[in-house]
VEXMI-260499 format. One record per residue (C-alpha): residue number from 0; residue in three letters; x, y, z. Coordinates in pm, 1 decimal. Layout:
<koldrens>
+-----+-----+----------+----------+----------+
!   i !  aa !        x !        y !        z !
+-----+-----+----------+----------+----------+
! NUM ! ALA !        X !        Y !        Z !
...
+-----+-----+----------+----------+----------+
</koldrens>
This chain:
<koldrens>
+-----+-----+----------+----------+----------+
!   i !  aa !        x !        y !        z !
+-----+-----+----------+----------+----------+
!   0 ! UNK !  23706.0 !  -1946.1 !  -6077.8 !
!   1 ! UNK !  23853.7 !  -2223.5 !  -5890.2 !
!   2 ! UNK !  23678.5 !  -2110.7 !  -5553.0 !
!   3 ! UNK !  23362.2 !  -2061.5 !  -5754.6 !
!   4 ! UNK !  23428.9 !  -2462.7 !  -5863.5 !
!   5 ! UNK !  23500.2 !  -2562.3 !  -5442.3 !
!   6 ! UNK !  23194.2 !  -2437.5 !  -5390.9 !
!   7 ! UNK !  22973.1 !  -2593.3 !  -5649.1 !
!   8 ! UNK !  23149.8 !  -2962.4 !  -5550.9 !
!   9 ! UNK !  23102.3 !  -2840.3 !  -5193.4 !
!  10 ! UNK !  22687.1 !  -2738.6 !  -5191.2 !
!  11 ! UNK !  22679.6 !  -3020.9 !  -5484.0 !
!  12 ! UNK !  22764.2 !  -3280.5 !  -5176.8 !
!  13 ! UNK !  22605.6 !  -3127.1 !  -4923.6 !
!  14 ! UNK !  22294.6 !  -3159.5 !  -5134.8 !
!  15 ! UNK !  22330.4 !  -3555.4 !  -5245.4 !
!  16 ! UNK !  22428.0 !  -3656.0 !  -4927.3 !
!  17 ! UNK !  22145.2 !  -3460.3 !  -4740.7 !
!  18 ! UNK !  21833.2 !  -3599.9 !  -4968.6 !
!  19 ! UNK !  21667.3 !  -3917.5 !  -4996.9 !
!  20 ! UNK !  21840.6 !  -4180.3 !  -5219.9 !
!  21 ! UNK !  21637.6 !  -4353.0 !  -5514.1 !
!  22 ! UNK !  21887.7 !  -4624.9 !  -5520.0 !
!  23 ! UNK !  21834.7 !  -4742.5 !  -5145.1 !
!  24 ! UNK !  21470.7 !  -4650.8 !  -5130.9 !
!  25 ! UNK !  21461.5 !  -4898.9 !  -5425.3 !
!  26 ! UNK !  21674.9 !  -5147.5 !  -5235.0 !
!  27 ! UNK !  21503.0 !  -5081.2 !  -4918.7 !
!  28 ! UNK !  21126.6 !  -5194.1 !  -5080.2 !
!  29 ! UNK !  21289.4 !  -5473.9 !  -5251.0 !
!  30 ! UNK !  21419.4 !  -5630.0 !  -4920.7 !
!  31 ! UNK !  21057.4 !  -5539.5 !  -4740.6 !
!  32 ! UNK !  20912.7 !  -5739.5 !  -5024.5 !
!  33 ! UNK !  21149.9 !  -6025.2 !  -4957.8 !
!  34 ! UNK !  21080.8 !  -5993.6 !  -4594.9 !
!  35 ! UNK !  20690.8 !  -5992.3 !  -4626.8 !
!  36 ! UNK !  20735.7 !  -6329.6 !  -4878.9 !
!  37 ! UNK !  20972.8 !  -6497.5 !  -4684.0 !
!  38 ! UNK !  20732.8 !  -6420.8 !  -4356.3 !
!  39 ! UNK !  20424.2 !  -6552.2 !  -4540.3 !
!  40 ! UNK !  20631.9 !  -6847.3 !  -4603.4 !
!  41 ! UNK !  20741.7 !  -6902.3 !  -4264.3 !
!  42 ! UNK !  21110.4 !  -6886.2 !  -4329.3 !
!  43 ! UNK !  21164.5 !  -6620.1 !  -4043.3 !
!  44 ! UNK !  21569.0 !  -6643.9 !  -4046.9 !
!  45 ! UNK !  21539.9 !  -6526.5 !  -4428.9 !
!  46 ! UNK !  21286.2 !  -6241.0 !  -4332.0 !
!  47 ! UNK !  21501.9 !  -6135.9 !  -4050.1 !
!  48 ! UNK !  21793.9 !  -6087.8 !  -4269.9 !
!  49 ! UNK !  21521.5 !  -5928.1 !  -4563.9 !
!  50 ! UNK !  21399.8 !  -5676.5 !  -4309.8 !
!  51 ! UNK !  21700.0 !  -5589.2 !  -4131.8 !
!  52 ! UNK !  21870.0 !  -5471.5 !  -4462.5 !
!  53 ! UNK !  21511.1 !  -5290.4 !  -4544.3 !
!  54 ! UNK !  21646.3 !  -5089.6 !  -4220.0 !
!  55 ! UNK !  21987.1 !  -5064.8 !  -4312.8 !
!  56 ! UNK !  21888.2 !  -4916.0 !  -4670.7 !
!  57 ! UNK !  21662.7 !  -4621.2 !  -4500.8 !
!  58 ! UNK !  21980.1 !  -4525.0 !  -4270.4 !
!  59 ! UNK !  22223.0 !  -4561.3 !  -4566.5 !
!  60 ! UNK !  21973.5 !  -4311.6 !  -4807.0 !
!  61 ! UNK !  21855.4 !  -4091.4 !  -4562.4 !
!  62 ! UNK !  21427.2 !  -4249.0 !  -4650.6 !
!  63 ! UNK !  21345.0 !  -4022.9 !  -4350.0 !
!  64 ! UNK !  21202.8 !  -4119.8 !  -4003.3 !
!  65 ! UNK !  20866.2 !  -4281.7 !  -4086.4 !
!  66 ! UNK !  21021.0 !  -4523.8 !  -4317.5 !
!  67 ! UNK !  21304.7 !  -4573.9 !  -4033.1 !
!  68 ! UNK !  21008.3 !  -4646.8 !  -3758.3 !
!  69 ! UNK !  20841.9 !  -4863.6 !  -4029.3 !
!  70 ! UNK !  21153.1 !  -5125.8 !  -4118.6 !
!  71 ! UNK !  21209.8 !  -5132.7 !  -3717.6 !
!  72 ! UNK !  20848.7 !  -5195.1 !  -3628.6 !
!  73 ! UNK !  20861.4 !  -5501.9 !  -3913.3 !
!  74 ! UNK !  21190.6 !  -5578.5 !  -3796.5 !
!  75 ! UNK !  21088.4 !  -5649.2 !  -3443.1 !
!  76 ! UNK !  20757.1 !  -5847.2 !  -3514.3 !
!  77 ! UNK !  21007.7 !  -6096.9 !  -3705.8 !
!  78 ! UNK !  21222.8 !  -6095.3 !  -3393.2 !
!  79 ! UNK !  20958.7 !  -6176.1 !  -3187.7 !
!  80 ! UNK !  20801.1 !  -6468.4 !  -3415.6 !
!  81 ! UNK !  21142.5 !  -6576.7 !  -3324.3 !
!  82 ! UNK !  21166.6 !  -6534.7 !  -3014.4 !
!  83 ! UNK !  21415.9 !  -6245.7 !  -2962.7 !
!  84 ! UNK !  21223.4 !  -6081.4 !  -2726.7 !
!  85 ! UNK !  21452.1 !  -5835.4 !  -2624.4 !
!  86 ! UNK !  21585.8 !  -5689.0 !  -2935.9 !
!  87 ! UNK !  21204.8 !  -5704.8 !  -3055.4 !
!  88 ! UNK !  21129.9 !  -5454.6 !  -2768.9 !
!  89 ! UNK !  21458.6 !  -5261.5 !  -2825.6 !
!  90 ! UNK !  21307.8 !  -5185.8 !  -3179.9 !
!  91 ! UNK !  20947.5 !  -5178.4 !  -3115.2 !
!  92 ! UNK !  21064.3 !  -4899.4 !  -2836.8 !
!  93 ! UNK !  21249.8 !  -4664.7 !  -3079.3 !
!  94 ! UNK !  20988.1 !  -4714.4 !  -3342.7 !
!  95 ! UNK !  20748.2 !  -4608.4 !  -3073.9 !
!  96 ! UNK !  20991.6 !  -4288.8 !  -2985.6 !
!  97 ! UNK !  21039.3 !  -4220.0 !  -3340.9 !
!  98 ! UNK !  20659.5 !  -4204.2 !  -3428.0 !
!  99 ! UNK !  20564.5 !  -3989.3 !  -3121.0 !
! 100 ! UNK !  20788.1 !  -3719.9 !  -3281.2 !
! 101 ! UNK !  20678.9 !  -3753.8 !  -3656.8 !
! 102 ! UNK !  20423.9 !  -3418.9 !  -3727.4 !
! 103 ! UNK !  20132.1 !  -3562.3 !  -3755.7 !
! 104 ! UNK !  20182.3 !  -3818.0 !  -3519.3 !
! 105 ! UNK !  19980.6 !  -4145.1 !  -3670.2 !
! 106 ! UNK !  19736.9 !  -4275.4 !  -3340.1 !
! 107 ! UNK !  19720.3 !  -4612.4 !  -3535.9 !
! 108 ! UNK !  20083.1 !  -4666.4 !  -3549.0 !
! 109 ! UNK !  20161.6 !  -4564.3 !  -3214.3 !
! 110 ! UNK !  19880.3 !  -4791.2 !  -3116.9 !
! 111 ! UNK !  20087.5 !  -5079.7 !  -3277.9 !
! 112 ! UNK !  20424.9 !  -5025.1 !  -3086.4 !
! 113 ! UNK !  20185.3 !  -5003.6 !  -2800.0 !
! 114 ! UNK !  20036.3 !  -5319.8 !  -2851.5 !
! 115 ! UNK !  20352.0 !  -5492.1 !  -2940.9 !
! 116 ! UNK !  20527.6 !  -5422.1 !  -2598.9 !
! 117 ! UNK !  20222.9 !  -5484.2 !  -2415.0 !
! 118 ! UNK !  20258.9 !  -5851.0 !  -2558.1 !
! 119 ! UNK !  20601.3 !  -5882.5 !  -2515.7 !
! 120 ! UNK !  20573.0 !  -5794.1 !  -2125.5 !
! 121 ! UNK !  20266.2 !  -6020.8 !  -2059.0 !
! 122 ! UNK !  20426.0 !  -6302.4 !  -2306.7 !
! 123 ! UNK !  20703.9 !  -6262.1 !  -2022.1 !
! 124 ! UNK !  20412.1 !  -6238.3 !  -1730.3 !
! 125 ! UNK !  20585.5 !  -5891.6 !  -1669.7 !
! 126 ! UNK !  20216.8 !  -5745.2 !  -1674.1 !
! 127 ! UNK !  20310.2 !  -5467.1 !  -1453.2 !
! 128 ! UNK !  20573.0 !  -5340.9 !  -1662.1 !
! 129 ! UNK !  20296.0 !  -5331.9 !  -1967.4 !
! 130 ! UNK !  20038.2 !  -5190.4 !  -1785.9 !
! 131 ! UNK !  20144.3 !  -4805.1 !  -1895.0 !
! 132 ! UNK !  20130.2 !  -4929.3 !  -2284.6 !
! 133 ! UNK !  19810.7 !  -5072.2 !  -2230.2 !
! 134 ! UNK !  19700.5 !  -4800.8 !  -2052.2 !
! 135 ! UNK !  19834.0 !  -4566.7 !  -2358.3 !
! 136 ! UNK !  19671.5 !  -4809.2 !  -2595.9 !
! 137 ! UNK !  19287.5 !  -4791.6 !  -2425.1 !
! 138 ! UNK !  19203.9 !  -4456.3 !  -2591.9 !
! 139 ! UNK !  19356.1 !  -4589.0 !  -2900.0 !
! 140 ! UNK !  19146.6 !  -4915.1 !  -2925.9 !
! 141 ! UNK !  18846.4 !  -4755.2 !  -3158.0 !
! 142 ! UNK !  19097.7 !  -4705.1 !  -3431.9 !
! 143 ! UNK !  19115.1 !  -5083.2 !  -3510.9 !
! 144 ! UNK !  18921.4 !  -5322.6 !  -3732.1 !
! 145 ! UNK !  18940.0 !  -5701.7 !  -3801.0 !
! 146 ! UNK !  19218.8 !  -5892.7 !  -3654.9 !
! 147 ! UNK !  19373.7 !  -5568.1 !  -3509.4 !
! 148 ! UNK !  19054.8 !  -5532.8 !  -3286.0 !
! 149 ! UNK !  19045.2 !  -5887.3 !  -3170.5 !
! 150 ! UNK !  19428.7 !  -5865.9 !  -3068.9 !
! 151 ! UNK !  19380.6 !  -5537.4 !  -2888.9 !
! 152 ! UNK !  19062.4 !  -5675.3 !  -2736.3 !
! 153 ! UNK !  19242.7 !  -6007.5 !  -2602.2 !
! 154 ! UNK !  19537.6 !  -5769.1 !  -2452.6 !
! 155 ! UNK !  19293.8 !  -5547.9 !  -2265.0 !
! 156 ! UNK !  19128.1 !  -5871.9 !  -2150.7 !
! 157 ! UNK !  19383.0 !  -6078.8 !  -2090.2 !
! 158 ! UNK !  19564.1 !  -5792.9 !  -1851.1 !
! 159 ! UNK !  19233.9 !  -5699.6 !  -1692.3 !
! 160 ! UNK !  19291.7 !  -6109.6 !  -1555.4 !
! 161 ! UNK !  19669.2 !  -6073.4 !  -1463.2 !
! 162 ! UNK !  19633.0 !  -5682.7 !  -1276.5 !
! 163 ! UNK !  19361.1 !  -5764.9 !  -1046.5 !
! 164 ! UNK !  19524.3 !  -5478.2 !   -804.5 !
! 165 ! UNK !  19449.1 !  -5198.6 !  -1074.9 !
! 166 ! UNK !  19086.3 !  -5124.0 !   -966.8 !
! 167 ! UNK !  18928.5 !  -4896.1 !  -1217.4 !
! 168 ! UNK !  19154.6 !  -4995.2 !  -1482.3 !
! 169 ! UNK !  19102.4 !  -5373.8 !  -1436.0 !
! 170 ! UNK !  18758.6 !  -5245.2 !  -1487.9 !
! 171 ! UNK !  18812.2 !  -5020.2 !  -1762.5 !
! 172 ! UNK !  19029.5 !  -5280.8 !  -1963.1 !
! 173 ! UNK !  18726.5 !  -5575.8 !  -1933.6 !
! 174 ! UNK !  18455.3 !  -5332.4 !  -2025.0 !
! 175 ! UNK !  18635.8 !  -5264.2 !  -2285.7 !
! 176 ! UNK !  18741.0 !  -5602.1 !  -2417.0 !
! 177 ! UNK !  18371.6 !  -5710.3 !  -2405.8 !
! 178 ! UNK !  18254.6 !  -5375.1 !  -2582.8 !
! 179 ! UNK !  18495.4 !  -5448.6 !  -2896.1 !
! 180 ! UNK !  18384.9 !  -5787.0 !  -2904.9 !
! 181 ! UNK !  18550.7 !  -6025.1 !  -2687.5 !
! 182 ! UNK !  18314.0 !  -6282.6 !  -2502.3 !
! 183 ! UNK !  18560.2 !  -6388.9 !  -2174.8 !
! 184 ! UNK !  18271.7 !  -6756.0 !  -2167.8 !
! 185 ! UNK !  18464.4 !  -6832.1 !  -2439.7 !
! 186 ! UNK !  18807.0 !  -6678.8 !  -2432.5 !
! 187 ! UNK !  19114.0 !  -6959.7 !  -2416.6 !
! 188 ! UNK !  19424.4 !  -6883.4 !  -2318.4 !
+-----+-----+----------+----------+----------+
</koldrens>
């Protein structure tokens, strides 16, 4: 009886500790919410905090990978508003890794974390080290609408200007700025 007991305590904790936690998924969306506000409010050190415990509360209850590449990909934007460049691209990277490996693999997300770091290197005027997101990013670009468009539009342009040695894909990333939109007679930088 008492091994019977061990056992049920044993698979009992094994199974709580290996599912998904109501109580931090709960606490999880209730910092993303705070994050989002505090964002829209432009009080970035307050959605910093908000999103990083967001994170925190998908490690601590086990919300699974997408929500995990989700709170890092909102994490970093926030980092970058404020200028934390490199642990924005630390995150944006392992978002990227982690959403690569998700079954179905979302195009559209991917094409985010691409985006990101493709910003983050030509914010730096590191355009050769963005060049292979951008280059990941081109067959991606017909997935976006609205402001998502224009910002993938202004990256192809803008690094079709900075990688003049690129040939074909200087090319390729122009054509392709003009054909979603972009009109370079009137493009400011």
């Amino acid at each position: 009886m008492k091994t019977f007991r061990k056992m049920v305590v044993i698979t009992s904790t094994l199974f709580v500790t290996g599912c998904a936690n109501p109580l931090n998924q709960a606490t999880s969306d209730r910092y993303s919410q705070t994050c989002a506000e505090a964002e829209q409010n432009s009080q970035l050190e307050v959605a910093e905090q908000a999103c990083y415990r967001a994170l925190v509360n998908v490690d601590w209850g086990n919300l699974g990978e997408a929500q995990k590449s989700q709170k890092m990909y909102d994490l970093a934007r926030i980092k970058l508003y404020l200028k934390k460049s490199e642990e924005a691209e630390k995150l944006f990277k392992d978002a990227l890794a982690i959403e690569e490996k998700l079954t179905p693999p979302s195009n559209q997300r991917i094409g985010r974390r691409l985006a990101e770091l493709a910003i983050i290197y030509g914010g730096r005027k590191r355009f050769e080290e963005g060049v292979p997101y951008v280059e990941r990013l081109l067959p991606l670009a017909d997935l976006y609408q609205g402001n998502e468009k224009k910002t993938v539009a202004t990256i192809f342009y803008v690094y079709s200007q900075e990688i003049t040695n690129q040939g074909e894909l200087t090319n390729r990333l122009s054509k392709k700025a003009v054909e979603m939109g972009l009109d370079p007679k009137t493009y400011k930088k």
